[in-house]
N, C-alpha and C positions, 0 to 999 in steps of 0.2 A: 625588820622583815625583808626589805631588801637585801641585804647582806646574807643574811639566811636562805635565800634563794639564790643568789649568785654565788654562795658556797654550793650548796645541793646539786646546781646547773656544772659549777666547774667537776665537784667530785665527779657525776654521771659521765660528763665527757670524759674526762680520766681513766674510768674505769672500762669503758663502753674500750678505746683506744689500746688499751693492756690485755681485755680481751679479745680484739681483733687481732692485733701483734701474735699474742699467744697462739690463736687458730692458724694464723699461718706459718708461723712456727712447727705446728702438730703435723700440716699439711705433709704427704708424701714428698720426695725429692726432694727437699729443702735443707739446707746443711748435711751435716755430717751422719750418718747412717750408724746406728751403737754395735758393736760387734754382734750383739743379739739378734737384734734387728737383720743385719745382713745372713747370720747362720739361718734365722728362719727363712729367709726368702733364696738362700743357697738350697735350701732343704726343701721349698715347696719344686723350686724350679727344676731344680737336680733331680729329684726324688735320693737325698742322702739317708743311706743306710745309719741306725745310730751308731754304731761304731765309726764310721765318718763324721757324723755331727761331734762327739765325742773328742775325736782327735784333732779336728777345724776348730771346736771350742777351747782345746789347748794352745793350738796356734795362734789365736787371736789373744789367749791371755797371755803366754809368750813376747808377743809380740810389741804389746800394749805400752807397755814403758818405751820402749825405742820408737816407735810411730810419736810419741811426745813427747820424746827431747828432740827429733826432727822439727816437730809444728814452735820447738820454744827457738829451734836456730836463727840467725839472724835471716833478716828481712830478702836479702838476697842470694842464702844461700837455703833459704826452706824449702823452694819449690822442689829443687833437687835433693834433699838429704827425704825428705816425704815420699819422692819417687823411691827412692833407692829400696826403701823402707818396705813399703809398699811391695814393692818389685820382689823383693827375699821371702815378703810374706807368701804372696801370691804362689811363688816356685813351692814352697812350701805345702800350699793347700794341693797344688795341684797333683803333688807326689802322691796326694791321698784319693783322688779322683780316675773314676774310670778315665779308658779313653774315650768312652760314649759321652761322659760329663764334662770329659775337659771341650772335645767340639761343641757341644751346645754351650757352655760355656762362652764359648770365644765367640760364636753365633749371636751370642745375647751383648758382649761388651762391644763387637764390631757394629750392632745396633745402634746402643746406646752412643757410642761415638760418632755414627751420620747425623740422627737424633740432634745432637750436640751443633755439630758444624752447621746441619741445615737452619740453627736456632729454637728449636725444640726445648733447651735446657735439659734432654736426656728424660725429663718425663712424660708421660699417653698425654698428648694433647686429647681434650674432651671428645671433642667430634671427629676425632682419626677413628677410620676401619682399623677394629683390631682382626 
């Protein structure tokens, strides 16, 4: 009987801990953003036309294989081949954006990078005025 409850008591804990991990997993800002994910929020913020979403969703599949042989390069030369990467995409998208979307645009990354510096982690802290 003891052992049957000290099994039940460890599964719970176990499981309780894999779905807490998992939530904050799910949580906004946290890792890596899926190319979907970022087209929808390029398209609420932007307001992109479909033939923009369209041609940013080719870019990104495009792109897809070379942003991960960047993230497999070695240890000290990732941070840079991911910039690089990153950087060709971005010129990329932005060939396809107004000049109204590219300013707000850069409006929104020179945010999130004070954000960043101030310690922010780049997401709405809860109780900031938006």
């Amino acid at each position: 009987m003891n052992k049957l409850f000290l099994t039940l008591t460890l599964t719970g804990a176990l499981l309780g801990s894999v779905s807490f991990i998992h939530a904050q997993d799910a949580q906004p800002g946290r890792g890596r953003v899926t190319p979907e994910e970022r087209l929808k929020r390029m398209t609420e913020s932007l307001t992109l036309t479909q033939e923009q979403q369209d041609k940013i969703k080719a870019i990104f599949e495009k792109n897809k294989s070379k942003l991960e042989e960047a993230r497999k390069a070695p240890e000290d030369q990732r941070r840079e081949k991911v910039r690089e990467a990153q950087k060709a995409q971005q010129e990329e998208i932005s060939a396809v954006l107004t000049q109204e979307q590219k300013d707000k645009q850069k409006a929104q990354m020179e945010k999130r990078r004070a954000e960043r510096q101030a310690g922010g982690g780049g997401a709405a802290k809860p109780d900031a005025p938006k």
